[in-house]
C-alpha positions as CSV (number, residue, x, y, z in Angstrom):
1,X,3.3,-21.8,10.3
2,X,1.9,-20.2,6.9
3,X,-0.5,-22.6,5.3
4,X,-1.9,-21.4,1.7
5,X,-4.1,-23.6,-0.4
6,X,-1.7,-23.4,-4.2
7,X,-5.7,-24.1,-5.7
8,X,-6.5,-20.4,-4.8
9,X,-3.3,-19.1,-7.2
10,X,-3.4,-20.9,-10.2
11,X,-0.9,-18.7,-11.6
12,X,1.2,-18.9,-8.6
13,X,1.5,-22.8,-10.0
14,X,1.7,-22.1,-13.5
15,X,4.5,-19.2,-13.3
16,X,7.1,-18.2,-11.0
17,X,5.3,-14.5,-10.2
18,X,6.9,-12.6,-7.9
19,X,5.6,-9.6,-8.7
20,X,3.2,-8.7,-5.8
21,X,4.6,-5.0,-5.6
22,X,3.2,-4.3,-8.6
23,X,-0.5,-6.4,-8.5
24,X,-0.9,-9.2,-6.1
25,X,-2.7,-12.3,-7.2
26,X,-6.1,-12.7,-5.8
27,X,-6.8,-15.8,-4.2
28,X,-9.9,-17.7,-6.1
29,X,-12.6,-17.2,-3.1
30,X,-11.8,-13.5,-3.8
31,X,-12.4,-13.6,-7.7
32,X,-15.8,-16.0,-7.2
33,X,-17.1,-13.5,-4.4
34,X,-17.2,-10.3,-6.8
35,X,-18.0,-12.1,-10.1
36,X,-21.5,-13.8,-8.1
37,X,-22.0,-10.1,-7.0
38,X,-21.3,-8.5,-10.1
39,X,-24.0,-10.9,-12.2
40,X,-26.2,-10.5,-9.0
41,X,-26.1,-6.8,-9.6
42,X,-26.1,-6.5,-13.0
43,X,-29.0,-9.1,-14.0
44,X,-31.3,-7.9,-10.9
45,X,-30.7,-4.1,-10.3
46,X,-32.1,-3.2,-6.8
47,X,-33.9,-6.5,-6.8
48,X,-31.1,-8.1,-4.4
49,X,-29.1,-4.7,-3.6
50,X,-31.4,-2.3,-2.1
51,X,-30.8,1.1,-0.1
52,X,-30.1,-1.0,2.4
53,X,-27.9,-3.1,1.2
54,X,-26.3,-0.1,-0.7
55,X,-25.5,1.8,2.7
56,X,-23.8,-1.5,4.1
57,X,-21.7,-2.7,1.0
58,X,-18.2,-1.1,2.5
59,X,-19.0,-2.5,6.3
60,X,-17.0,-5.8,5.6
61,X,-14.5,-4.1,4.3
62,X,-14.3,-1.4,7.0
63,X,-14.5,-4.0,9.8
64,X,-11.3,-6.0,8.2
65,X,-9.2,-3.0,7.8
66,X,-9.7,-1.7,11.1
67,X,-8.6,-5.3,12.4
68,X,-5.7,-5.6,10.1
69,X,-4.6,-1.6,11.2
70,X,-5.3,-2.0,14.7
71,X,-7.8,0.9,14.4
72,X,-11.3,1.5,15.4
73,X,-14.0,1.1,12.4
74,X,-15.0,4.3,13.0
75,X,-11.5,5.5,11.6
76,X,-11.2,3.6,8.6
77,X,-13.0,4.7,5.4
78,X,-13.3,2.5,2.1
79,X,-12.5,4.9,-0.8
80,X,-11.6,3.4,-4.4
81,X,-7.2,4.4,-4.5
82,X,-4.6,5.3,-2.0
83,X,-4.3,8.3,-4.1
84,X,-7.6,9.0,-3.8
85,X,-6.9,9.0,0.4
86,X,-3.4,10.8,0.2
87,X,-5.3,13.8,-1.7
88,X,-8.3,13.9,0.4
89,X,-6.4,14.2,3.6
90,X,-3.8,17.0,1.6
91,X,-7.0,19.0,0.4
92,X,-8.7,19.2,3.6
93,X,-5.7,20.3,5.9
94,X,-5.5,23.9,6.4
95,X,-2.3,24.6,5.9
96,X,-0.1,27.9,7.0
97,X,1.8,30.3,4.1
98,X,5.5,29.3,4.7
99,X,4.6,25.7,6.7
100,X,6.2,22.5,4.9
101,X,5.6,19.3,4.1
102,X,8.8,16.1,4.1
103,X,9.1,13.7,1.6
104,X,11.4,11.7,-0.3
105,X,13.0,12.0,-3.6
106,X,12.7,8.2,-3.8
107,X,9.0,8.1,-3.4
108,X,6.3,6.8,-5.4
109,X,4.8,10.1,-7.3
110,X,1.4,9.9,-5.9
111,X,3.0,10.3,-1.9
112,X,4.5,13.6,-3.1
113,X,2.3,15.2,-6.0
114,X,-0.5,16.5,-3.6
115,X,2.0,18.7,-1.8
116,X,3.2,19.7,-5.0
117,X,0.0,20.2,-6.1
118,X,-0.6,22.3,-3.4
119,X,2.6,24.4,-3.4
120,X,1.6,27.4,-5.0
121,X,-1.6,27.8,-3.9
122,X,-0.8,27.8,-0.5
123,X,2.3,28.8,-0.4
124,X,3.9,25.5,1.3
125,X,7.2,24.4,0.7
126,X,7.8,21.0,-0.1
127,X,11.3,19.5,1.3
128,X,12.4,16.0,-0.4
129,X,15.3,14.2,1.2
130,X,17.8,12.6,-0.9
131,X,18.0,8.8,-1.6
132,X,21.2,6.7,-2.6
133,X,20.5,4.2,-5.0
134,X,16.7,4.4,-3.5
135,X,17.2,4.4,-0.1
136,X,17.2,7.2,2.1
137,X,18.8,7.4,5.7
138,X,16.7,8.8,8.6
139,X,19.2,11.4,9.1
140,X,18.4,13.0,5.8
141,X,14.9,13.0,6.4
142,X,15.1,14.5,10.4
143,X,17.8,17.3,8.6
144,X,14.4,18.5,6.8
145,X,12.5,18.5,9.8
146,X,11.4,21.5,11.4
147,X,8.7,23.8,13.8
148,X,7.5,24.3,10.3
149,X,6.5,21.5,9.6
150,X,3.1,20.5,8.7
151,X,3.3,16.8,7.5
152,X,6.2,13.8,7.1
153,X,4.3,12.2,3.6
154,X,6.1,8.5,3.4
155,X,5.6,4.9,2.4
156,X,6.2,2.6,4.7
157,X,8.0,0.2,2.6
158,X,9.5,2.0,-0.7
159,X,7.7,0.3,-3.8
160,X,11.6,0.6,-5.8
161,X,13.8,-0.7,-3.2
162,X,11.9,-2.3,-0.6
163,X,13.4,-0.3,2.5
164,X,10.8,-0.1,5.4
165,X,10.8,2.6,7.5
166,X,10.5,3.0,11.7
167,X,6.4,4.2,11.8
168,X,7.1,5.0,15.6
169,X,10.2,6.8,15.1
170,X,8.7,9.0,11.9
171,X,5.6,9.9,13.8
172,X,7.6,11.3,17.0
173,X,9.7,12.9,14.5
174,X,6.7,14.7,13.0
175,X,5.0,15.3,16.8
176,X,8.0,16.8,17.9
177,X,7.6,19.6,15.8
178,X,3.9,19.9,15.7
179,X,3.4,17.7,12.2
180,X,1.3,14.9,11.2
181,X,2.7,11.5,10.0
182,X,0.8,10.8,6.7
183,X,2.3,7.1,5.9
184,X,1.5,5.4,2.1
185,X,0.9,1.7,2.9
186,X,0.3,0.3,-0.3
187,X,3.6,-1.5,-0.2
188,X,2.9,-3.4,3.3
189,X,-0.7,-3.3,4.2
190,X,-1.6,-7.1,4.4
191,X,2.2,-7.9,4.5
192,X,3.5,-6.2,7.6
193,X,2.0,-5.7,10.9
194,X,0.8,-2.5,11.3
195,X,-0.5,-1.0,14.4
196,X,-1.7,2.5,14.0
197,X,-2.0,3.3,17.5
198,X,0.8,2.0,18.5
199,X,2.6,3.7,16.1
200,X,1.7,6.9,16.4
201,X,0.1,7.1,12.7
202,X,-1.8,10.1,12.2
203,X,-3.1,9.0,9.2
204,X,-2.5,5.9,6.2
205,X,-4.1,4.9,3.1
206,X,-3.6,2.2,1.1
207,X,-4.2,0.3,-2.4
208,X,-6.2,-3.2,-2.4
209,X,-4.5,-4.7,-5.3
210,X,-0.8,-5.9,-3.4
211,X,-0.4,-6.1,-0.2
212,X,-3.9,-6.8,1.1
213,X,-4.4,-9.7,-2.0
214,X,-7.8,-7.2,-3.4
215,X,-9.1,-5.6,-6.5
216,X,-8.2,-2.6,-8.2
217,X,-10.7,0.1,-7.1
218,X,-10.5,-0.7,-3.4
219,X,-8.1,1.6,-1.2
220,X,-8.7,2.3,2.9
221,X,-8.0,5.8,4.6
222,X,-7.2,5.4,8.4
223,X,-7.6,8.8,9.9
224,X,-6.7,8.9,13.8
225,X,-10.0,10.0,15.8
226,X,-9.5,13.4,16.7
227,X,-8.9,14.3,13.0
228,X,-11.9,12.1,12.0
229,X,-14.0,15.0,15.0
230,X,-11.7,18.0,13.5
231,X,-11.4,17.7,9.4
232,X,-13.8,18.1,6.7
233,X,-13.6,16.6,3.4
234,X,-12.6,18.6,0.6
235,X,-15.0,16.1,-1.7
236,X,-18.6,15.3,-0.6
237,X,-21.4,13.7,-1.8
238,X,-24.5,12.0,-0.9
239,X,-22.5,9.4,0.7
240,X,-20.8,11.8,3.6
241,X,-23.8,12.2,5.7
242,X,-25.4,10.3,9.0
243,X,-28.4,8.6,6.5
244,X,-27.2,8.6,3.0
245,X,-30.7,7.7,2.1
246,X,-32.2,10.4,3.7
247,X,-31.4,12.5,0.2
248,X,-31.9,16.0,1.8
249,X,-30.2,18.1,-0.7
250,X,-31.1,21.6,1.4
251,X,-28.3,21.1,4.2
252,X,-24.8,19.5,4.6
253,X,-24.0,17.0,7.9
254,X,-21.2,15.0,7.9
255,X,-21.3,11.5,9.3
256,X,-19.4,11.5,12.8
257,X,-16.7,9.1,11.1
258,X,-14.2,8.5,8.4
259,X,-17.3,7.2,6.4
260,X,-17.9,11.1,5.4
261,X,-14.7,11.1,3.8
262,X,-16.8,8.5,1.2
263,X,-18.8,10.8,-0.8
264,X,-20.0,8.9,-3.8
265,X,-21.4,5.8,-5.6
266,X,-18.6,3.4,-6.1
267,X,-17.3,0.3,-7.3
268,X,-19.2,-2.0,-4.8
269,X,-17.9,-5.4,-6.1
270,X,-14.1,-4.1,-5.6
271,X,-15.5,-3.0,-1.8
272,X,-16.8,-6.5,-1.5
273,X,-13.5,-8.1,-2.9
274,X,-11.4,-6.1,-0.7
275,X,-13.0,-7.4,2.5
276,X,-13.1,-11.1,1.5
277,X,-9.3,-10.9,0.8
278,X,-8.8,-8.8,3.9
279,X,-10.6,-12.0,5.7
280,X,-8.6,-14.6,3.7
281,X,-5.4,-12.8,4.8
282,X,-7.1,-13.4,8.7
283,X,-7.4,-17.0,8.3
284,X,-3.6,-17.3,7.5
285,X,-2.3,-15.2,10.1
286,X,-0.9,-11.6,9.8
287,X,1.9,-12.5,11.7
288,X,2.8,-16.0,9.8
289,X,2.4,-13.8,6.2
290,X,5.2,-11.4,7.5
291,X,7.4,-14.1,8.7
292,X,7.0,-15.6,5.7
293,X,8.0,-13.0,2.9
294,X,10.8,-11.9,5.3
295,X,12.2,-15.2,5.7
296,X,11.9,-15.1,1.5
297,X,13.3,-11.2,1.1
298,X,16.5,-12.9,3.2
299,X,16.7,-16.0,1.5
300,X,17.4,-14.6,-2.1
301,X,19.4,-11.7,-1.1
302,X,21.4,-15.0,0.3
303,X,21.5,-16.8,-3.2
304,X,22.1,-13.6,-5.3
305,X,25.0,-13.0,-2.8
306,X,25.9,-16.6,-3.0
307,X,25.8,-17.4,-7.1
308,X,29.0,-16.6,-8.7
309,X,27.5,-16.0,-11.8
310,X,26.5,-12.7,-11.1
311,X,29.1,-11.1,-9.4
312,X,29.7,-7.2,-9.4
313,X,25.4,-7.0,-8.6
314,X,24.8,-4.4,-6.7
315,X,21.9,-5.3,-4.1
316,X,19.4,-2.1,-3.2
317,X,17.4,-3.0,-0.8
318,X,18.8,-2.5,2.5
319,X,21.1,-5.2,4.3
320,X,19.4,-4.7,7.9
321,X,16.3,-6.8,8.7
322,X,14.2,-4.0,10.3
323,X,14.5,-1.9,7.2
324,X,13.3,-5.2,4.9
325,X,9.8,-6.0,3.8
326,X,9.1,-8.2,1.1
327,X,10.9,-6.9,-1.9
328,X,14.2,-7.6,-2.8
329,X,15.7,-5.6,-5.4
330,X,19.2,-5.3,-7.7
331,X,20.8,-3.5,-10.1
332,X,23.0,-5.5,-12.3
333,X,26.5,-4.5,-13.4
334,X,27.1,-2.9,-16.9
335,X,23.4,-4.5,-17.8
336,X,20.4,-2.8,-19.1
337,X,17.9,-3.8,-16.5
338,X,15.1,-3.3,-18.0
339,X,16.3,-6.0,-20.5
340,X,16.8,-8.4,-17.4
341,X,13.7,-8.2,-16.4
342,X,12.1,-8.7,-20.1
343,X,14.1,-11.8,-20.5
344,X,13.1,-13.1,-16.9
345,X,9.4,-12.6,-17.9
346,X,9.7,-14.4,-21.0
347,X,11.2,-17.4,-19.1
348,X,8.1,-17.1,-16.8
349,X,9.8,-15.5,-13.8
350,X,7.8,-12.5,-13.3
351,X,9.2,-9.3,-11.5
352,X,9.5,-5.7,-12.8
353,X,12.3,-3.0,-14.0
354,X,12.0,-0.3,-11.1
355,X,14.3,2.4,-10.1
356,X,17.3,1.3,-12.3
357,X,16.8,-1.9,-11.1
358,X,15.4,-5.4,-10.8
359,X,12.8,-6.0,-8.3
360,X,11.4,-9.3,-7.2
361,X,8.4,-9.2,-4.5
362,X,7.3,-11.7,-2.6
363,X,3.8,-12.4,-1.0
364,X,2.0,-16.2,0.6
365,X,2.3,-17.7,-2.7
366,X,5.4,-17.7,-3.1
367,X,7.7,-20.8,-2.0
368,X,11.4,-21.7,-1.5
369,X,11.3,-23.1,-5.1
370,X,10.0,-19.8,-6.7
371,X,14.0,-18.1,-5.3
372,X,15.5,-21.2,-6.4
373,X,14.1,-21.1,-10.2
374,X,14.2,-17.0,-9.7
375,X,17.9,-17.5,-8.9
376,X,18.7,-20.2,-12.3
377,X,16.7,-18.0,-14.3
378,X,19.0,-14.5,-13.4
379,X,22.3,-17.0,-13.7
380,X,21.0,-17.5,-17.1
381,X,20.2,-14.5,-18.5
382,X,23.0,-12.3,-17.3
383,X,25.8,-15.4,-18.5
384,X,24.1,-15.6,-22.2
């Protein structure tokens, strides 16, 4: 059974937020841990954050994400976006004239851009398969699918709709033909289980701020092993090497891990933040969070289904359980959604206009009462 303490999400009391997807609230151990780093920093310099403590500022962090993945913590490197991740790994690949990459045309920019990006200069091909109101069947995506190509570049849960995908049956998709399964988990890292090496996941990265309750400025990149032995970072720094501290500007050596992948001075406190919220997300139970927001996703897809003041909505996230995470989101008949949601924020139910559509998100925080009030609020405003 999920047990949160409401005193760590003020907010969560004060409002009815379900608005995760976009930025999760951080619980108030989290906040307290960066700001007494922060002023420790800032009003002490290297007094209380030496080399030494420099070198070993990610470690938490590392150590968390590798439990929460299922990885090794030689696999997982602490970098400051999932952007940042996705176009480290795209830069660093080398990739054939003619080879292709397979996305969606319902994705979050920042899974596809890299490919893009790279389209002209190495001649690639970029192959998006179509969605229907946001979701996109598997079939469209294995149609794309070929001895061509080079990488399957996919969220695991879609940020507009909230449709999960299969992580086991896209990466023996992608091995099939030779490709690697690059999988965006912004949207379920912290929220779903994940389990990289069961799964088959070649590689992952993922954003701090939702999912995993952290701090803008704190991503993870999971690389499998034998890519952490066979890549090389297309950005380096000081940072990539055995002994950062060693400072030998006269020759290159990667450090043997994902850690060489994390080239430069960053933002420590967000580092710091990420693995204290990666440990408060321990302590209530990876699998009792995902129950939870499931058993939330279902239950107001119920009510919306069930009020008969908003008949005619059209729900887009899809109807089977394996395919949910923990969004749920609508599109409202002959409304302006973006209005909807603008109304519902200024009666202090939170939630965002996304893909033509209203979507509500759901994370620990969140109770029964929060879809009940959610549910009143929508009856409301699409009836006056």
């Amino acid at each position: 059974m999920l047990r949160v303490n409401m005193k760590d999400f003020p907010t969560a009391r004060r409002v009815t937020y379900l608005n995760s997807a976009s930025i999760s609230l951080m619980p108030q151990p989290v906040i307290q841990s960066m700001t007494a780093f922060q002023q420790k920093i800032a009003a002490g310099g290297t007094i209380d954050f030496d080399e030494k403590a420099e070198t070993r500022a990610v470690e938490n962090a590392r150590d968390e994400a590798a439990s929460l993945l299922n990885a090794h913590r030689d696999e997982i490197a602490i970098l400051s976006s999932a952007t940042e991740g996705m176009c480290s790994f795209a830069y660093c690949l080398d990739l054939k004239p003619n080879a292709n990459v397979v996305s969606t045309d319902a994705e979050f920019p920042s899974v596809v851009y890299p490919w893009i990006r790279l389209r002209s200069e190495k001649n690639i091909e970029v192959r998006l398969a179509k969605n229907r109101d946001g979701v996109v069947d598997k079939q469209e995506v294995e149609k794309l699918v070929d001895d061509r190509t080079a990488v399957i570049s996919i969220s695991h849960v879609e940020y507009g709709t909230g449709q999960r995908h299969d992580l086991r049956w896209l990466s023996e998709l992608a091995h099939a033909h030779g490709a690697l399964l690059l999988v965006d988990a912004t949207q379920s890292a912290g929220l779903m289980s994940i389990d990289v090496h069961r799964d088959g996941v070649d590689a992952l990265a993922a954003g701090g701020y939702k999912g995993m309750l952290g701090p803008f400025g704190a991503a993870v990149l999971y690389l499998k092993q034998e890519l952490v032995e066979s890549l090389k970072p297309s950005m380096v720094g000081w940072r990539s090497t055995p002994v950062p501290y060693d400072l030998d500007a006269t020759r290159l050596t990667f450090a043997d891990s994902a850690r060489k992948f994390e080239y430069s001075t960053m933002n420590y406190a967000s580092a710091i933040g990420l693995g204290e919220s990666l440990q408060y997300l321990s302590k209530l139970g990876h699998g009792n969070i995902a129950s939870h927001v499931l058993s939330l996703t279902k239950g107001f897809m119920d009510m919306i289904a069930d009020n008969n003041r908003l008949s005619g909505t059209i729900t887009l996230t899809p109807l089977e359980e394996d395919s949910r995470a923990s969004i749920a989101a609508f599109r409202f008949k002959t409304k302006d959604q973006s209005a909807i949601a603008a109304k519902l924020v200024k009666r202090n139910v939170i939630v965002s206009h996304r893909f033509n559509g209203v979507r509500f998100s759901f994370h620990a925080y969140n109770t029964e009462q929060d879809l009940v009030k959610a549910n009143e609020a929508l009856g409301d405003v699409l009836t006056h």
